[in-house]
C-alpha positions, -999 to 999 in steps of 0.1 A, spaced: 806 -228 621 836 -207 611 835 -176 633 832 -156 603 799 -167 586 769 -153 597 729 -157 591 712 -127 570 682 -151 577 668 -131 607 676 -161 636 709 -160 658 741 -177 645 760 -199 673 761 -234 688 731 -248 705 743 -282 720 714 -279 747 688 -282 722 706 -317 708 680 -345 714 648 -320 716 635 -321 681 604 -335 675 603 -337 638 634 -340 620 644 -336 576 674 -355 565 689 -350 532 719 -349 510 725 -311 510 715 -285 540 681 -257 528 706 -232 534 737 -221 510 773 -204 523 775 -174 505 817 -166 506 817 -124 506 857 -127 508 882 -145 525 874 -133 558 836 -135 557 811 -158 547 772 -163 552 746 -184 551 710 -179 530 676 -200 521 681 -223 490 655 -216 462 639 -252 466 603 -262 463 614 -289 491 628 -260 513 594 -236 506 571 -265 518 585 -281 549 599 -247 567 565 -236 582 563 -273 597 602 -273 607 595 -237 623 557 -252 641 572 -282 651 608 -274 665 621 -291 636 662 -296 626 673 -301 591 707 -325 587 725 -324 557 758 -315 539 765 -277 534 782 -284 501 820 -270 511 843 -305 513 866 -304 540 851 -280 560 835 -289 598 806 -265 609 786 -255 642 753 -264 641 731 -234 643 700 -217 639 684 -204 606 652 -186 608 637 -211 633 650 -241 618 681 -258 634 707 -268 613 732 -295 616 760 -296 588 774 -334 582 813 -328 576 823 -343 544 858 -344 533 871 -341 494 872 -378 491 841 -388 508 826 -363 478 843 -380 452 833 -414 461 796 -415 476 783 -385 456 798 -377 427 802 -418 426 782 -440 439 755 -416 439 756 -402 404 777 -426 388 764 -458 406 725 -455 412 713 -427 391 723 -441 357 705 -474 372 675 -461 384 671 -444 350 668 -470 332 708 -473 323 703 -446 297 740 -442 305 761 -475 315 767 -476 355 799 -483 371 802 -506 399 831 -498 422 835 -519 458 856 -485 471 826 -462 460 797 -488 482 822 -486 514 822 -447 516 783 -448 505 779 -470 538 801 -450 561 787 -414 547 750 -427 557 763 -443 591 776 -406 597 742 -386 585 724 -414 607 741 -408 637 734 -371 638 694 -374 632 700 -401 661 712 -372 686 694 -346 671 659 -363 675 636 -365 709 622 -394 718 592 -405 696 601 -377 671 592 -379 632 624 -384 608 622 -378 569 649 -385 546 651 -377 514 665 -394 485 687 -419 466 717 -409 485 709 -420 517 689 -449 514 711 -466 540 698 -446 569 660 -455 575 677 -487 589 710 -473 599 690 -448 621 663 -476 636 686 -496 648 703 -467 665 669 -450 680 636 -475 672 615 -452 692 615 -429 665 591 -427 632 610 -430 604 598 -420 568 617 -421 533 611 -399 503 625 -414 470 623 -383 446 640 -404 416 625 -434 401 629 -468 416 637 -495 385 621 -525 371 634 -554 389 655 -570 360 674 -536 360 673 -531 398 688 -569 401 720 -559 382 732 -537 415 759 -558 432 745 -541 468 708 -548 454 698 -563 486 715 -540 511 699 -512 497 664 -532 500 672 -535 535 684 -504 542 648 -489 527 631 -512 552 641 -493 581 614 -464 573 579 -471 586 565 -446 550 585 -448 519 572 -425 491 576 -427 454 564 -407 425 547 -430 407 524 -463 415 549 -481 392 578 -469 409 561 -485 446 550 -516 429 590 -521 419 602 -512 447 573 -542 463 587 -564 440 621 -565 447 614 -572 484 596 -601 478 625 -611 452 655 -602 472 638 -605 510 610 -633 505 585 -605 526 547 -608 520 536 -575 503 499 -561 504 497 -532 484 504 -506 498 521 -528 528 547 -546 531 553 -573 564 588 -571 576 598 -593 606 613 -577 634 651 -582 645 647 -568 676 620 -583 703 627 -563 730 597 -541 748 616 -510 738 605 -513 703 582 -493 697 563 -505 664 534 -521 650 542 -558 659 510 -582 647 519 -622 652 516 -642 621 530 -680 621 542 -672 656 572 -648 643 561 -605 651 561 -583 623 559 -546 613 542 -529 583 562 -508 563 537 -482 537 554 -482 504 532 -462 477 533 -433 459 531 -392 472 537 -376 432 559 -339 442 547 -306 436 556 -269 434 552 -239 454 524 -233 427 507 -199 436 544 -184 442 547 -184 408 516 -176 395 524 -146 421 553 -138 404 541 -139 366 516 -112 374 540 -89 386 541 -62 360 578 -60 358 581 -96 347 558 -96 323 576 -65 308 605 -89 308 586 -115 288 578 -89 261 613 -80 257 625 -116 255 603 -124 225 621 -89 208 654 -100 219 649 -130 194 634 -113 170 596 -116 174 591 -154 159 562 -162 154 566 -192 175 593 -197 202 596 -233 217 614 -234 252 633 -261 270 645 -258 307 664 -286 321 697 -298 340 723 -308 316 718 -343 320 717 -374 300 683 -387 314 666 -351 295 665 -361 262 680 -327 249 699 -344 218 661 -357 210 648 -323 214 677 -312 187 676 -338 166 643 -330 161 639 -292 155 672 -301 136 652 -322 111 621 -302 110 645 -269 97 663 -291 69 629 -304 55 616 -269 55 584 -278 77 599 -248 100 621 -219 90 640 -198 115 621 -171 109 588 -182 127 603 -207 151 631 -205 174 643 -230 205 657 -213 235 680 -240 252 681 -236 290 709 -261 302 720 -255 335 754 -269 350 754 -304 366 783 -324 375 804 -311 354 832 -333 376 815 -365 362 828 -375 330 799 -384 317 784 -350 321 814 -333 306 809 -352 275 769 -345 274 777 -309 273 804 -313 247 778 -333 223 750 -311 230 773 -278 227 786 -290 190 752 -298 178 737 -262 187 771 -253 171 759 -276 142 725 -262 140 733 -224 140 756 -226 117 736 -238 89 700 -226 96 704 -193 113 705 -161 94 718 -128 103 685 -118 124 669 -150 131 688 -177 156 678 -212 152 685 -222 193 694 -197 214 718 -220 236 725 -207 275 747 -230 298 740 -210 328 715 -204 361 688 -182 361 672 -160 389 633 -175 392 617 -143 381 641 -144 348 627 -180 342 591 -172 349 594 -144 322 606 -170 299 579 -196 305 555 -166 301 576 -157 263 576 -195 254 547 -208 230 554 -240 235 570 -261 262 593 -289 256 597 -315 280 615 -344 265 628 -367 293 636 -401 286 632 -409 324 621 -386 350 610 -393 383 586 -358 380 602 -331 363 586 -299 379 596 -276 351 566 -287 335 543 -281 369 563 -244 371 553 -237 331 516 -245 338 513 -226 370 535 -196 355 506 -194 323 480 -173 341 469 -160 311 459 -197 297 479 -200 271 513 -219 258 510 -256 250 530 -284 272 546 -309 252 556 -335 278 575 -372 280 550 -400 288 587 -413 308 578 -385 337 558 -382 368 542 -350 357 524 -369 328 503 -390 355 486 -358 362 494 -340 335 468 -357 309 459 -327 289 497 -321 280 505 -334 251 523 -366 256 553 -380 239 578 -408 234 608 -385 229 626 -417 214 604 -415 186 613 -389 167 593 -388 138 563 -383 165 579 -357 183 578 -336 155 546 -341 149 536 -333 181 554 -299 180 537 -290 147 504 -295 164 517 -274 193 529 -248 173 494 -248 148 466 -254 178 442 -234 176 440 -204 208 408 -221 223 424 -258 226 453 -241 239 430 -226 266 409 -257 274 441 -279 283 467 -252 298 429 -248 321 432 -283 331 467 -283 336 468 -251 358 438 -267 380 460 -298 386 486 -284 394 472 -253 417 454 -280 438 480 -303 445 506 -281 452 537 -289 471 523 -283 507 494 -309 502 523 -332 494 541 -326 523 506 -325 544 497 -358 526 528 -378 534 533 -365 570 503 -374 580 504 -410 569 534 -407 590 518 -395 618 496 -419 616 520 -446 617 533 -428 648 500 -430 663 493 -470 656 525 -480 665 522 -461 694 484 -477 703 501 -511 696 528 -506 720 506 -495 752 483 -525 740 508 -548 741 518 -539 778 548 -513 768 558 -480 788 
């Protein structure tokens, strides 16, 4: 690290080589749970990110001696590792064109069009795979000398599916699990990935791969038994071992002669850090916020709220199109209804992204211009980041929240609304095309691609009477205050302890050290 950044995170700033090859339980994942924070040119710190994934696995990092590998987000840049608050972090240099190509490519321009159901065309580029491969060779090395022996590795996400393998073949004593926070796709839109099988295989390396959904496992299943020919039993699939030797240290059964390992592939739906912001929503200030809000917009009667990335895979133009319609046939007027627009930046380097916010930008242009009057807006449009406790005063002002994905492997905004409505009420309109709808039931659910239905839907919203509103935002508060985002995190560690364990039992059965 550059001599002139330092941690305002309470634990020592400095290199640590010694503890290299102690950790016992290890987090992999694209970006580091700390942000640089540049003061000036001279100075430069580091502080906690503001993610739910951060909030749950810290107290485990900190109990366990845990270290947490990822990129800090500056291209170009080579840090120290160092220590943050208990956790140990290890930065993953990445230069300028390493970004370009496996993020803001094959990353974002590659898999996450794919594995949302092409909602936006994917581009396929050979020089894009390469870096992919050598940026997850690099991120697998360093959880390879950052682990102890037997330790427990979780990576997360779509842009490292290479390593589970990568990193087995480099240490197999350790227990490796894979967290896929997007959704996995059908097979006949999976198969369309020039590097479909690679990618299999690279999966295959984890002993616990997680999903949101039991249709995103089951696709997942299928393409291994397309692609690889492997016998799956949900949840487990039987992968024949490479590598025979007594040092490796897995669940071997013999079936037709040839050892195998079982790999659990099912799903482990995300949460939130829900009483944090049911915490925060009480807190008298905030709620003072939320009255001034609805003032700010001129007290409608009804005000509809929509919080999302700017991103294709939302549905925002459906949300529009929608309210758009319902103020030209007269069903809503300005006056009584208005749609706050929360779109925060996203890859605004990708094309496609820059052209999202161009389309969406010109049709709140579009729609203010010909429904608004002087003290009424008809979407109050903001292309910005919010602090949390500015956001949890809107989702207290909002009436009704719209959730309109056309793909989604959860979408947690609709967890944070529910948990944010202590006072039981607001109404969740919410895309049958999320994770959050599984649980979710007493939502009301949507296909946001039929727009004739979605504004239906929002009329009922907006006209349900106060004790239906009560009854379901009840429901949805209990779901989501019981499955929070620790008892995710509990849930999947300790099937991969458990893993650890058998494997482990197998080994000393089977006459290993």
């Amino acid at each position: 690290m550059c001599d002139t950044d330092h941690d305002r995170g309470g634990g020592e700033t400095g290199t640590k080589s010694e503890k290299f090859g102690d950790y016992t339980f290890v987090v992999v994942s694209n970006r580091l749970p700390v942000d640089r924070v540049v003061e000036s040119d001279d100075a430069a710190y580091w502080q906690q990110s503001p993610g739910g994934l951060v909030t749950a696995l810290k107290p485990v990092m900190q109990a366990h001696d845990g270290a947490w590998i990822g990129w800090a987000g500056v291209a170009d840049l080579t840090f120290e590792p160092f220590d943050s608050n208990g956790v140990w972090v290890v930065p993953v240099p990445l230069s300028q064109d390493e970004v370009e190509a496996y993020y803001e490519g094959f990353s974002n321009e590659t898999l996450w069009p794919l594995y949302h159901d092409v909602i936006a065309p994917p581009v396929y580029r050979r020089e894009w795979w390469e870096t992919y491969v050598t940026v997850n060779r690099r991120f697998a090395a360093a959880a390879a000398e950052s682990s102890a022996e037997g330790a427990l590795v979780w990576v997360h996400d779509y842009q490292l599916q290479l390593v589970p393998t990568m990193l087995r073949e480099l240490r197999p004593d350790l227990t490796i699990g894979f967290f896929n926070h997007i959704p996995f796709p059908p097979y006949g839109i999976y198969s369309q990935l020039p590097w479909r099988t690679q990618i299999i295989e690279g999966l295959l390396g984890a002993d616990v791969i997680g999903f949101q959904r039991t249709a995103d496992a089951s696709n997942f299943s299928r393409a291994v038994r397309r692609l690889k020919g492997y016998a799956t039993r949900n949840p487990l699939i039987e992968v024949p071992l490479v590598d025979e030797s007594p040092g490796v240290r897995v669940y071997a059964p013999i079936r037709r002669g040839k050892p195998f390992r079982t790999v659990v592939a099912k799903k482990y739906p995300i949460s939130i850090d829900s009483r944090s912001y049911e915490t925060m929503a009480r807190r008298p200030e905030v709620q003072e916020r939320a009255r001034q809000i609805r003032e700010e917009l001129g007290n409608p009667a009804t005000i509809m709220l929509g919080v999302d990335r700017l991103d294709y895979t939302k549905g925002i133009g459906h949300r529009l199109q929608a309210f758009g319609e319902m103020l030209a046939d007269g069903t809503v007027s300005v006056e009584d209804v208005t749609l706050v627009q929360v779109a925060s930046p996203s890859r605004e380097r990708v094309r496609t992204y820059r052209e999202l916010r161009d389309e969406v930008e010109l049709t709140v242009g579009r729609l203010n211009g010909e429904f608004s009057s002087i003290s009424h807006t008809a979407v109050s449009y903001h292309h910005h980041n919010y602090p949390r406790e500015e956001m949890v005063a809107l989702y207290l002002a909002a009436d009704v929240m719209l959730v309109t994905a056309l793909r989604d492997g959860m979408n947690l905004v609709a967890k944070e609304y529910a948990a944010t409505r202590f006072d039981e009420d607001g109404v969740l309109v919410l895309s049958e095309f999320t994770g959050a709808s599984d649980e979710l039931t007493k939502a009301l659910l949507i296909n946001p691609h039929d727009i004739d239905g979605l504004k239906n839907t929002i009329l009922r919203a907006i006209s349900m009477p106060k004790r239906e509103r009560a009854a379901r935002m009840r429901s949805l508060r209990r779901r989501v205050m019981e499955n929070d985002v620790t008892k995710w995190s509990s849930l999947f560690l300790r099937e991969l302890e458990d893993r650890k364990v058998l494997n482990r039992t197998t080994f000393n059965s089977q006459g290993g050290q």
